[in-house]
C-alpha positions as CSV (number, residue, x, y, z in Angstrom):
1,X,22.7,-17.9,-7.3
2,X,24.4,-17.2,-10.7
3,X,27.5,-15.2,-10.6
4,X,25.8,-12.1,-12.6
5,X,22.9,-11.7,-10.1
6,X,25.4,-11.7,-7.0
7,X,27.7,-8.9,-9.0
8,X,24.1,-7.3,-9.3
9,X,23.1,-7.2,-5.6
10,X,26.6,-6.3,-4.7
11,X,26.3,-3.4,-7.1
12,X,22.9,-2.5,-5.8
13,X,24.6,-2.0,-2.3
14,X,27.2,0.7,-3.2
15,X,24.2,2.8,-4.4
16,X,21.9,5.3,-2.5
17,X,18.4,4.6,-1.9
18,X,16.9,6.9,-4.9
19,X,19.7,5.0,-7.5
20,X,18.6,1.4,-6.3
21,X,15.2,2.2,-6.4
22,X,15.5,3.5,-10.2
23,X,17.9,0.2,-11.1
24,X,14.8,-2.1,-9.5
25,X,12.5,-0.3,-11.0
26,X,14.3,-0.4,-14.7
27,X,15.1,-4.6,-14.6
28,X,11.4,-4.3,-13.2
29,X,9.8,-2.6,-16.1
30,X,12.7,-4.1,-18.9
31,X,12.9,-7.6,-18.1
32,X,9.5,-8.5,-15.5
33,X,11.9,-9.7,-12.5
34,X,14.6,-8.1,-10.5
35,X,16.1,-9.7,-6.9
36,X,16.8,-7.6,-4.1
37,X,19.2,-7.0,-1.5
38,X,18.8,-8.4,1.3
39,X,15.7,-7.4,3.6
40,X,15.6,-9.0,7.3
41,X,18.4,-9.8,9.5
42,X,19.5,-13.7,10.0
43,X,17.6,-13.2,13.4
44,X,14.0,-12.4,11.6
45,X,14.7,-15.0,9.6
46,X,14.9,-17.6,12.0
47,X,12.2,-16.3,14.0
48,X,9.9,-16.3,10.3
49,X,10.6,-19.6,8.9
50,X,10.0,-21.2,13.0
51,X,7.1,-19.9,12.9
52,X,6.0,-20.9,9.2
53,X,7.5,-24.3,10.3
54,X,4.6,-24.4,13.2
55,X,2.1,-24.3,10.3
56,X,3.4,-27.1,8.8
57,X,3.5,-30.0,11.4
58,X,-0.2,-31.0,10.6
59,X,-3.0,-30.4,8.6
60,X,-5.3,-27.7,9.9
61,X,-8.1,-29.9,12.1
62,X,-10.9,-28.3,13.8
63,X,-9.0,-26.5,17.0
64,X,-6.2,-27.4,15.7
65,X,-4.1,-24.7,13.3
66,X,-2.1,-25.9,10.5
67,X,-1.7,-26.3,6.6
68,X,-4.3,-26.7,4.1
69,X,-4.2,-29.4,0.9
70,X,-5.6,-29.2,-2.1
71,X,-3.0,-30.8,-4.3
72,X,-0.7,-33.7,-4.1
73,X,3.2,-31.6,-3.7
74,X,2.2,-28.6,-1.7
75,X,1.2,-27.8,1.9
76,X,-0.6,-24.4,1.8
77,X,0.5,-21.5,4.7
78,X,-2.3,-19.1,4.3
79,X,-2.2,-15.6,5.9
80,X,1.4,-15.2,6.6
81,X,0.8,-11.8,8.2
82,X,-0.3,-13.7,10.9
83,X,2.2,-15.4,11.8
84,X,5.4,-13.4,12.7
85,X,6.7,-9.5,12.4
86,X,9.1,-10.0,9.5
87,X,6.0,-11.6,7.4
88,X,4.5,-8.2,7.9
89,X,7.8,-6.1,7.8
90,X,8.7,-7.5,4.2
91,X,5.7,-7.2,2.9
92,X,5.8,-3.5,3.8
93,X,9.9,-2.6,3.2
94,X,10.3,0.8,2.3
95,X,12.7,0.0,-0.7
96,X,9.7,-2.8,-1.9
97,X,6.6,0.0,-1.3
98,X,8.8,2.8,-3.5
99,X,9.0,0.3,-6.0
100,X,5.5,-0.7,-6.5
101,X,4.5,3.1,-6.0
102,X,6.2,3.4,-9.2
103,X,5.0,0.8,-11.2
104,X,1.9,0.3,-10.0
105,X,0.6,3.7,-9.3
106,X,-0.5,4.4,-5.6
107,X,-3.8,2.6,-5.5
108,X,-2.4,-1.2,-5.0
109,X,-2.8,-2.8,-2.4
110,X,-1.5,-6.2,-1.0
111,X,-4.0,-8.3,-1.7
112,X,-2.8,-11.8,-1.0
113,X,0.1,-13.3,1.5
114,X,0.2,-16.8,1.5
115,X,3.0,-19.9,1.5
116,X,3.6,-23.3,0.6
117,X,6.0,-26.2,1.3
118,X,7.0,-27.9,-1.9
119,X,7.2,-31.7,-2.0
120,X,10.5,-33.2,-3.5
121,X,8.9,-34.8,-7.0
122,X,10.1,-35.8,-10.3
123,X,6.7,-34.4,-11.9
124,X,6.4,-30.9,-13.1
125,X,3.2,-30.4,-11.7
126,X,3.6,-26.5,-12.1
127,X,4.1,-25.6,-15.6
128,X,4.7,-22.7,-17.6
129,X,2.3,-19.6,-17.2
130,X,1.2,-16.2,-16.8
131,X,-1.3,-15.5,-13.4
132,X,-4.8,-15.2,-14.7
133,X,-6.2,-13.1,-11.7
134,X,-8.8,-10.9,-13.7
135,X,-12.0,-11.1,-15.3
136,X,-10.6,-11.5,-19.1
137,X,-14.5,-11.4,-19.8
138,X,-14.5,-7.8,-19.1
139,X,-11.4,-6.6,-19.4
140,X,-10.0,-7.0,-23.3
141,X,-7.8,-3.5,-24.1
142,X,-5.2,-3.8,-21.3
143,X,-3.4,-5.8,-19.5
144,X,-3.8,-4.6,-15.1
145,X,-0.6,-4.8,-13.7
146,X,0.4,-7.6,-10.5
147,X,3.4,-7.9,-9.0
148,X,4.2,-10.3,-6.4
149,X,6.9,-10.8,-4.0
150,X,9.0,-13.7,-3.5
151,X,10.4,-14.5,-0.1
152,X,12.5,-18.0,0.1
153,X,12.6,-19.8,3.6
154,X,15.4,-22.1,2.6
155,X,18.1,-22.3,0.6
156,X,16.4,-23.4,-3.3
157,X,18.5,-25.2,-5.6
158,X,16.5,-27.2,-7.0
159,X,12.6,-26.5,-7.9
160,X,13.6,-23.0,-7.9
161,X,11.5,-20.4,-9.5
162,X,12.4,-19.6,-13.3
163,X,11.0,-16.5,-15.5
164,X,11.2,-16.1,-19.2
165,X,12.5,-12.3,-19.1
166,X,10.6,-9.8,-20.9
167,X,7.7,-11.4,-21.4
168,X,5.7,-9.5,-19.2
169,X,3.0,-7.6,-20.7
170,X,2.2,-9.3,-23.7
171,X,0.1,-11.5,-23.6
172,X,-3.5,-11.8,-21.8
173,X,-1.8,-14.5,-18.5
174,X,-2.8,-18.2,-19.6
175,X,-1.1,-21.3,-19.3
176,X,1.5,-21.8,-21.5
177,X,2.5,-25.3,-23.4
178,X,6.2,-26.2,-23.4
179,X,6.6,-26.4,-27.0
180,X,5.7,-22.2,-27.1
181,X,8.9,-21.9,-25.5
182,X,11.3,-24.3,-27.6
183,X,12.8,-21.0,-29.4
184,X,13.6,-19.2,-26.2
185,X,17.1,-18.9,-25.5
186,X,18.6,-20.2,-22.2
187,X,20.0,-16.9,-21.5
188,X,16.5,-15.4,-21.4
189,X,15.8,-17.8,-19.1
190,X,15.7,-16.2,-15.3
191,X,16.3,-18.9,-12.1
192,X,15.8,-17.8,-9.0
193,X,18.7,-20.2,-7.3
194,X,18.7,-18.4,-4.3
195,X,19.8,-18.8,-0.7
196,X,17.2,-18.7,2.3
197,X,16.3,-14.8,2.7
198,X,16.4,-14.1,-1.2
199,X,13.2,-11.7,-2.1
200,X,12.6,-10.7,-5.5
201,X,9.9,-9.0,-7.5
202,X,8.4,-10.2,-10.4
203,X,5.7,-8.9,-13.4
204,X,2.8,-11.6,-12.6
205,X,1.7,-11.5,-16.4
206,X,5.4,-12.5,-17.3
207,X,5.9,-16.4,-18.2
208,X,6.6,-18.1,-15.3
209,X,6.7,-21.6,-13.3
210,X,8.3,-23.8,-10.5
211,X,11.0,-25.7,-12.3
212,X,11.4,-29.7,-11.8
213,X,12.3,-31.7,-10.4
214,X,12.2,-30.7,-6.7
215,X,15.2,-32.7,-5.1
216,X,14.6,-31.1,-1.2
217,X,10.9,-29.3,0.4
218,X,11.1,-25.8,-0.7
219,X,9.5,-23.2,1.8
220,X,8.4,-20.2,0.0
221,X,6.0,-17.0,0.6
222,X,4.5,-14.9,-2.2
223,X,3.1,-11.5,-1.8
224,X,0.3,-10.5,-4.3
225,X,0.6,-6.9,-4.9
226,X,-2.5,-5.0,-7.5
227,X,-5.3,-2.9,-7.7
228,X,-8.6,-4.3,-5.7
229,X,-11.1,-2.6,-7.9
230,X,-10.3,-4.3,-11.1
231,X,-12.6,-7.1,-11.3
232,X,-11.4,-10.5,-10.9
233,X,-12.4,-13.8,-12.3
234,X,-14.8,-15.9,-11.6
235,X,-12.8,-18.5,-10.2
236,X,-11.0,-16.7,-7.2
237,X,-14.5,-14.9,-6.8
238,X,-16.5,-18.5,-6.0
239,X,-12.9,-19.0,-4.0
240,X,-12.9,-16.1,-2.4
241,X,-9.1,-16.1,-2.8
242,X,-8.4,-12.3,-2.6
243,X,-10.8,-11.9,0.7
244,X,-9.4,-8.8,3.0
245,X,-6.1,-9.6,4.6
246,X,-6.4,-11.2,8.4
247,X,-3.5,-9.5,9.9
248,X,-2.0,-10.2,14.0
249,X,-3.0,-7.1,16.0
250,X,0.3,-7.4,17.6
251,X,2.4,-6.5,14.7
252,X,0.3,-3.6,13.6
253,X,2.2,-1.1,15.7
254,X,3.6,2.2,13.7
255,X,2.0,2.3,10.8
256,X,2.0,4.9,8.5
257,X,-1.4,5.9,6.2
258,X,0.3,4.7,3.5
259,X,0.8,1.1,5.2
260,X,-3.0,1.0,5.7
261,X,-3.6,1.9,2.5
262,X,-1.8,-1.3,1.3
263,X,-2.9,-3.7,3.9
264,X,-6.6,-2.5,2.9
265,X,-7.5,-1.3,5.6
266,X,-11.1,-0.3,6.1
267,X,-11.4,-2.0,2.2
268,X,-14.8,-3.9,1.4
269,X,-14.2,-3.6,-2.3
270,X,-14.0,-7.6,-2.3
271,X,-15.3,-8.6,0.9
272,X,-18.5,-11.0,0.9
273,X,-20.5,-11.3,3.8
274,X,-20.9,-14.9,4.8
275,X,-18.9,-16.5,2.5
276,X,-19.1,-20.0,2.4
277,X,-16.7,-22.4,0.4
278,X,-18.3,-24.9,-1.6
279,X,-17.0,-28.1,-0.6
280,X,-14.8,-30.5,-2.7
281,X,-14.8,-33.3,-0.9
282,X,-19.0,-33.4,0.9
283,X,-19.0,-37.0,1.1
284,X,-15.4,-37.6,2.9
285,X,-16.0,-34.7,5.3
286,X,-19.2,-36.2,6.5
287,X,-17.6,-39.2,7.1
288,X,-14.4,-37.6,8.5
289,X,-17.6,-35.6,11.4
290,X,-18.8,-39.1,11.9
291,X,-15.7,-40.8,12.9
292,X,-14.9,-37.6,14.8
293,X,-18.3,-37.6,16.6
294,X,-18.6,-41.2,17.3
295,X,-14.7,-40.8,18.9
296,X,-15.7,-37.6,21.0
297,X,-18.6,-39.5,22.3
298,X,-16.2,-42.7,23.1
299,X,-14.2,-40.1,25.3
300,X,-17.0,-38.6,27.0
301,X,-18.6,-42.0,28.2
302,X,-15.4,-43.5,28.9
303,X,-14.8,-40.2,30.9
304,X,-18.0,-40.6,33.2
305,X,-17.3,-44.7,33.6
306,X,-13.9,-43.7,34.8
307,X,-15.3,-41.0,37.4
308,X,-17.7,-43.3,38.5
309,X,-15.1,-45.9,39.5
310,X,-13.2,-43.6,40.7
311,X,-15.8,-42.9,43.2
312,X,-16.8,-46.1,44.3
313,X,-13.3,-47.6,44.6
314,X,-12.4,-44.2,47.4
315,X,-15.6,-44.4,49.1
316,X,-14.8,-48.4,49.5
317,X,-11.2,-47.6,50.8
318,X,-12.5,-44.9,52.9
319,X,-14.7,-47.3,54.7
320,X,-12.3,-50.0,55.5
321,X,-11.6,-50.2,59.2
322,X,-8.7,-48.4,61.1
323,X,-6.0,-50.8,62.9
């Protein structure tokens, strides 16, 4: 982490709660991304990245859970609240919640907690851009605010996230080419080198990208915090991207009204009964059930001949005479 943003947490931790809420909130509103101090104990944050590590042995396969693929460097982790207490716990930290209640008003809610597992590449596969989350059919005299949270799993020094600052808010979020950004300074360039445990909060309309190459896996989780009744685009709609959260019973103890609020609960403002993804792949997956099928059937007749043997070959001992 660059020596300015460690004098900046360090500050941030001689400060009461009201002051470092009002510093966030200022490099917040001022610049689109602020870090924070630290938020879970080196304890939940072992616990957390096991647990996201589970997720990531294999690729989720009918009873068996896992990660989903849909691009070439990333293994997916949806629904982080699912699988441990500190997801859960960051993504409702008193200092993050008085932030957002701030700059987001006090209908938000957290509409998104998911994950990924980088792949080392040369390629930069995830260029610059702003998040493009709502209906820009509909929606042409102001920009909704999103802020998401960014949790690192491991230590990121290379791949790490970078932000041009202050440019948050200007622009309607869209890709954005590389030669748009040949007159931005270096020092108005933010990278999130950070070690495992680093949060920080950024302005989802700001500029924004995971820088390349990626030298080591990079485990990450992003929180996606905004409003549920603006109207979203199309895309996440046919995806159903921002369905209601699926949250672990057993982590739900003590929470306040305000917590509910955020997690959505009792929310059908974008729920759709009986979804159903449209597949991308139709002719692999059938062939993918065929294989599986013809290899479940192999173990069920192969189970029966073995039974049956089994039978024959006791009953045939059993009979032999006694000396």
């Amino acid at each position: 982490m660059p020596a300015n943003q460690i004098g900046a947490l360090k500050k941030m931790a001689t400060v009461t709660s009201t002051e470092l809420t009002s510093t966030i909130l200022t490099t917040l509103d001022s610049e689109g991304i602020v870090m924070l101090p630290r938020l879970i104990s080196d304890q939940q944050l072992r616990d957390m990245r096991a647990a996201f590590e589970a997720r990531l042995q294999n690729l989720r396969w009918s009873d068996v859970d896992g990660y989903e693929r849909t691009e070439l460097y990333r293994h997916m982790v949806q629904d982080v609240l699912t699988l441990d207490q500190g997801f859960l716990d960051i993504a409702l930290y008193p200092l993050v919640k008085e932030v957002l209640n701030e700059y987001l008003g006090t209908h938000y809610e957290l509409c998104e907690a998911k994950g990924w597992k980088s792949l080392p590449t040369m390629r930069d596969f995830h260029g610059w851009h702003g998040d493009a989350w709502y209906d820009q059919t509909r929606i042409h005299d102001y920009i909704p605010r999103e802020v998401k949270l960014a949790f690192y799993l491991t230590d990121v020094k290379s791949g790490f996230f970078q932000y041009v600052k202050g440019s948050h808010r200007r622009q309607a979020p869209r890709g954005v080419r590389h030669q748009e950004l040949t007159a931005v300074p270096q020092s108005q360039i933010f990278e999130a080198r950070a070690s495992a445990g680093s949060a920080f909060l950024f302005d989802t309309s700001g500029i924004h990208r995971q820088s390349a190459p990626i030298l080591e896996p990079r485990l990450a989780c992003f929180y996606n915090y905004h409003d549920p009744d603006v109207p979203l685009q199309k895309e996440d709609v046919d995806y159903y991207r921002y369905h209601p959260l699926l949250l672990n019973a057993a982590y739900l103890g003590g929470l306040t009204k305000e917590d509910e609020r955020i997690l959505g609960f009792g929310n059908k403002t974008n729920y759709i009964p009986n979804f159903r993804r449209q597949q991308r792949h139709p002719g692999f997956q059938r062939a993918c059930e065929f294989a599986f099928d013809a290899r479940l059937r192999y173990l069920d007749f192969s189970g029966r001949v073995s039974g049956k043997l089994k039978k024959i070959f006791s009953g045939s001992s059993d009979s032999k005479p006694r000396m």
